[in-house]
N, C-alpha and C positions, 0 to 999 in steps of 0.2 A: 402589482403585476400578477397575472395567471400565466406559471411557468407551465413546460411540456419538459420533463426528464426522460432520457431512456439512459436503463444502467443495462449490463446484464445479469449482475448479479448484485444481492441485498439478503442482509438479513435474515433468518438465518441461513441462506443459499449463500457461503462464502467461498470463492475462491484464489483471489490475492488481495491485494490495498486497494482495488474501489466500492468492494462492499463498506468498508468503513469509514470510506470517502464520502460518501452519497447518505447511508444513514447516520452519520453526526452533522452534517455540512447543512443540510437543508432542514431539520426544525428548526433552525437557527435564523432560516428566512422566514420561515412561519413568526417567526417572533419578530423579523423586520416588518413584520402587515403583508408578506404574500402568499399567493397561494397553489403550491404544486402536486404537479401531478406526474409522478412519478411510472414508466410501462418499465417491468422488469419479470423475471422469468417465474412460473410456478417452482415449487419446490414443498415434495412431500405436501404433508395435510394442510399445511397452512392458507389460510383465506385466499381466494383470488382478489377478492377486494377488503380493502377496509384504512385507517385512518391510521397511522403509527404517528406519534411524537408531532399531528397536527399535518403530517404530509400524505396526502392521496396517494396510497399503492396501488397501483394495480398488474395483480400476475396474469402472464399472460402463457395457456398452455403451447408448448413446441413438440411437434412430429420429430419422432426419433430418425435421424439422418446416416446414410450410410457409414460418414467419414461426420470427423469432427467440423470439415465446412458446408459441407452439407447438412449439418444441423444449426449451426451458424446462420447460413442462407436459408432456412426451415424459420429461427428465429426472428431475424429480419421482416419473414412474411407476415409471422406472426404479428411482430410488434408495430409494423406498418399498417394493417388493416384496422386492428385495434385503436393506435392511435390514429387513424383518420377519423374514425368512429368515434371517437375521444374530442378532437378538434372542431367535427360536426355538432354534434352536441352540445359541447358547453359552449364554443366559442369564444372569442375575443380574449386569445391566449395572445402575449406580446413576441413570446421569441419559442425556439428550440434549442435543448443546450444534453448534446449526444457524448457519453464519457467511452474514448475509445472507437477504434476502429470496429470490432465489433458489432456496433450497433450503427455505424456508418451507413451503409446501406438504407437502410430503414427512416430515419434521419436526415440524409438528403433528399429522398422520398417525398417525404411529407413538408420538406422548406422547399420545393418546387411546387408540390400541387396545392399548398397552402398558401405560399408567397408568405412565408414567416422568415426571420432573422435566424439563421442556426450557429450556434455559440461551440466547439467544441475543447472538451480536456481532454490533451494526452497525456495520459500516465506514463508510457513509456515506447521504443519502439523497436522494430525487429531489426533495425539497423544497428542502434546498441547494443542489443543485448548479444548480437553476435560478430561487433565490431565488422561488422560489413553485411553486403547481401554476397551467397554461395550457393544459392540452391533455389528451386521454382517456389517452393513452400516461401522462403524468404522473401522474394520479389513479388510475389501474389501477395502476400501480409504489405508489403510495404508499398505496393498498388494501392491499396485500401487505403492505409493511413495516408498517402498523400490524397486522396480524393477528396477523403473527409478535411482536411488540411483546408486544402482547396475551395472547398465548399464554401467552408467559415467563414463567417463575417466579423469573428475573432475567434482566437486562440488561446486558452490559458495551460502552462505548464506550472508545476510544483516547483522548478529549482532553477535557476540562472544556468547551471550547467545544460539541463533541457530546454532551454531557450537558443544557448549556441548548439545544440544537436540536430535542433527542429532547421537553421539554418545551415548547417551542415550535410545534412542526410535530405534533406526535401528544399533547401533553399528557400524556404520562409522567411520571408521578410520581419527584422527584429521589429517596425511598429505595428505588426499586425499583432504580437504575442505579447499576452499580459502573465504576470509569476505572481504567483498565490501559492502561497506553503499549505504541507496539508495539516491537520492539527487533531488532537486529543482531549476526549471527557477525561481529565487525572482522576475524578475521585471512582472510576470503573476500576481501580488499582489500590482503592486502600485494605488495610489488612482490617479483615473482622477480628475485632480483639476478642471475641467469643469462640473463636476457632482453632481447635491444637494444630497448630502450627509445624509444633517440634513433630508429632504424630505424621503428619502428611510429608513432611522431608525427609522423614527416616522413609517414604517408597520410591523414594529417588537418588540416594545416598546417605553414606556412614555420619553420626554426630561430627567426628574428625574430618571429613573430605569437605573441598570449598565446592562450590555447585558452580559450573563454567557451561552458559547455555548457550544453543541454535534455534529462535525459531522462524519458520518460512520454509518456500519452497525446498525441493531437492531437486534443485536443476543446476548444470553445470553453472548459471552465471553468480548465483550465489553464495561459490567459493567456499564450499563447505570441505571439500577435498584441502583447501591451504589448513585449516582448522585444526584438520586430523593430523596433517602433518606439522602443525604448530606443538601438537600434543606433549610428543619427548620430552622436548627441552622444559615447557610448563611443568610435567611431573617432574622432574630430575629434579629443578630448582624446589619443587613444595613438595620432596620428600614422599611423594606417589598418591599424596591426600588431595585429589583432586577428582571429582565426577564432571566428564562431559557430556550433558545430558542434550540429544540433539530430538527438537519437535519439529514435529511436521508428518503429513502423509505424504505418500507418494513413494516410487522404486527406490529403497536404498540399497540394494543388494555390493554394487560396487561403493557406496560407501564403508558398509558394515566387512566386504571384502580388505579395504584398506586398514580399516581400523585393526583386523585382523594381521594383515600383515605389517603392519607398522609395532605388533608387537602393544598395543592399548585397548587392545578390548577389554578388558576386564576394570578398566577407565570408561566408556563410555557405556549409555542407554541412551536405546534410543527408543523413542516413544509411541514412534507414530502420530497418527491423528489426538488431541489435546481439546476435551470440552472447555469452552468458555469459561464457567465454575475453575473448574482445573487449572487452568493455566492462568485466571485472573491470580489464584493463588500460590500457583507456582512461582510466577515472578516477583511476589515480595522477598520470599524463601530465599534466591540466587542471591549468589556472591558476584559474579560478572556476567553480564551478556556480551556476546558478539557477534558482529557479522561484519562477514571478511568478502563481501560482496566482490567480483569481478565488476558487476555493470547493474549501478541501483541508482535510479531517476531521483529517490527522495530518501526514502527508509522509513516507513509509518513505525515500524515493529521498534525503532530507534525510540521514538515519542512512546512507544507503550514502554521500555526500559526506562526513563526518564519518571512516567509516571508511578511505575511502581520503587522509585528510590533504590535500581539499579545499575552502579557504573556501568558503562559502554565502551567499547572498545571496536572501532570498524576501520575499514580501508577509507584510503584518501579517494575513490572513486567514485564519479557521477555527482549528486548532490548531497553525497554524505558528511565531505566537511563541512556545506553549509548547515546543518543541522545541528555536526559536532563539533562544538569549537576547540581545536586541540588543547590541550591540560585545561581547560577551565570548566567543561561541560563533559569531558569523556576523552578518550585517548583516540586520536588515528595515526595509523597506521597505513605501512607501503603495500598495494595491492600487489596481490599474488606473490607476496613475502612472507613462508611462514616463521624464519628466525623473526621479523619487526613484528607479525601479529605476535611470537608467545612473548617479545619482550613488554607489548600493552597491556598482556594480560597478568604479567605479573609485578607491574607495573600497580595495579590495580588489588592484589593478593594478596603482595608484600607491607602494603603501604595502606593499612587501614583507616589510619588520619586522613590521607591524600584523596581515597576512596572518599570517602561521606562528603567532604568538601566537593567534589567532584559532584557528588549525588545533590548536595543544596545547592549549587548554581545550575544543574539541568532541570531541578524541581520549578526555580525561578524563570526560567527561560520557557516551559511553558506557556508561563502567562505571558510572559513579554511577547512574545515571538510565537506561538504555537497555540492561539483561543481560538477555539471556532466562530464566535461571536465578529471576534475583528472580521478573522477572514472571512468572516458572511458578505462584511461589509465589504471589503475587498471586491470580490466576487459582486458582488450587487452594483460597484461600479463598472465594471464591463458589461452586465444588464442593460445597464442604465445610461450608456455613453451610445451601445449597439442600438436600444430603443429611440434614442435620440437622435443620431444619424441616420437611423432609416426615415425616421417623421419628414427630417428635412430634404429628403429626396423624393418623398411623395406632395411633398408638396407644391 
């Protein structure tokens, strides 16, 4: 099959979990014999065109927009003209498969004036993450995501939890929607045994302190606020040798405000933005991750702790139990509880037998559960059921 992808972001342009969804996800169909074509946004010097891991990129530049939807709807234009240009062209694509609202627009565009099948994933939606809709911004986001919804002539989400959400918040019918977990390159996390190791931790803390990491967003829904106030009782119990080392860009001003008034700053770092090098090697280094998410559809960042042979420790919310299986794969925890997150975390601290066991069943669960390769296939079955049902209606 010749696919038509629209992301908005890829490689090195990252901005949450669908860059890492879209470029691990699809050399993996290059490898099942298809062949895609990917429209996704320019970014700095990199190519507008060219061939990564066997899958057809192409950036496509966007007009700087007043507001952030106004460049959204800039994008949109963009990735519509191109890809009809794209569809003209090559021709004899079988379907459209649009990640996100987003690219919605654009997307439904081109499966109207194409008469092509459009497939969409939501990663997540504004109804989640804010346990309702409050505000115009909200109901306009959530306009969109039902359209594209709607659109589809299927659905895939990451987690059973976003299966009942997608029927809950837009009333989507459960046999329109197929669950595909998202998955992990492991070996993007092994440690170069050529590399001082000890050297690179001591810029992040003392030989003596355990290393207790965040990384992702700084947005309310990611619970980074329970964290800090998880913090006391973790140091109290481990005798104040603890670094919380928190990554990510984005405003922490009232983070770093709390950590200040809670009396733990001189426990945490916070990092900021974390190059790929950096942070591949960061997470072997960590003693715990966590994330104490308010509202997380799947948790990729989970899969990369996993990968790099580090406990985990998250809330019971959204689809992170199904990722984490409680004591056998990682610890969960009660959301928006900081007394239950610091007791996972030292759960994990305390218990350094308990820990590595923890770490070999999430190594294993990987492959079980989390290959890209399977869930190629996965995903190639709602390809392949959409291309099928369309046949028999034209004919």
């Amino acid at each position: 099959m010749r696919i038509l992808v629209l992301a908005w972001e890829f490689p090195p342009r990252i901005v949450g979990g669908i860059a890492r969804h879209v470029a691990e996800l699809y050399p993996e169909f290059v490898q099942l014999g298809h062949e895609i074509h990917l429209v996704t946004v320019e970014f700095g010097s990199t190519p507008r065109n060219e061939i990564v891991e066997g899958v057809h990129l192409h950036r496509v530049a966007v007009p700087p927009g007043n507001d952030f939807f106004h460049w959204v709807a800039n994008m949109n234009e963009s990735m519509g003209s191109y890809g009809g240009q794209l569809l003209r062209d090559k021709g004899d694509f079988a379907l459209i498969h649009a990640h996100d609202w987003l690219v919605g627009d654009a997307a439904i565009a081109l499966k109207h004036a194409f008469k092509l099948p459009l497939i969409a994933t939501i990663h997540a939606t504004e109804y989640g993450r804010y346990n309702g809709l409050y505000n115009d911004t909200h109901r306009y986001i959530h306009g969109k995501e039902y359209n594209l919804i709607y659109e589809a002539w299927r659905v895939i989400v990451c987690s059973h939890y976003m299966k009942e959400e997608l029927g809950r918040a837009f009333g989507t019918p459960g046999d329109k929607i197929d669950i595909v977990y998202n998955g992990i390159r492991p070996h993007k996390k092994e440690r170069d045994p050529n590399f001082n190791l000890t050297h690179f931790r001591r810029r992040f803390a003392e030989d003596r302190e355990k290393i207790v990491y965040y990384l992702g967003r700084m947005t309310y829904e990611k619970g980074m606020s329970v964290l800090i106030a998880s913090a006391p009782k973790v140091l109290a119990e481990m005798g104040g040798h603890t670094k919380f080392v928190i990554i990510g860009g984005g405003n922490t001003d009232r983070l770093k405000e709390q950590a200040w008034n809670t009396g733990i700053w001189n426990n945490c770092y916070f990092t900021g933005f974390m190059s790929e090098e950096d942070l591949d090697r960061f997470q072997t280094i960590a003693d715990c991750a966590v994330f104490p998410s308010l509202y997380e559809p799947f948790g990729i960042v989970v899969l990369e702790s996993f990968a790099a042979r580090v406990p985990a420790v998250v809330s019971d919310t959204g689809g992170l139990p199904e990722v984490v299986r409680h004591t056998k794969t990682g610890i969960v925890t009660q959301t928006n509880n900081p007394d239950s997150l610091a007791w996972g975390i030292l759960e994990v601290l305390k218990n350094p037998g308990y820990a590595q066991w923890l770490i070999d069943n999430a190594y294993q669960d990987l492959h079980a559960r989390f290959n890209w390769f399977d869930l190629a296939q996965e995903t190639e079955k709602t390809y392949k059921r959409v291309v099928q049902e369309r046949s028999h209606l034209l004919r």
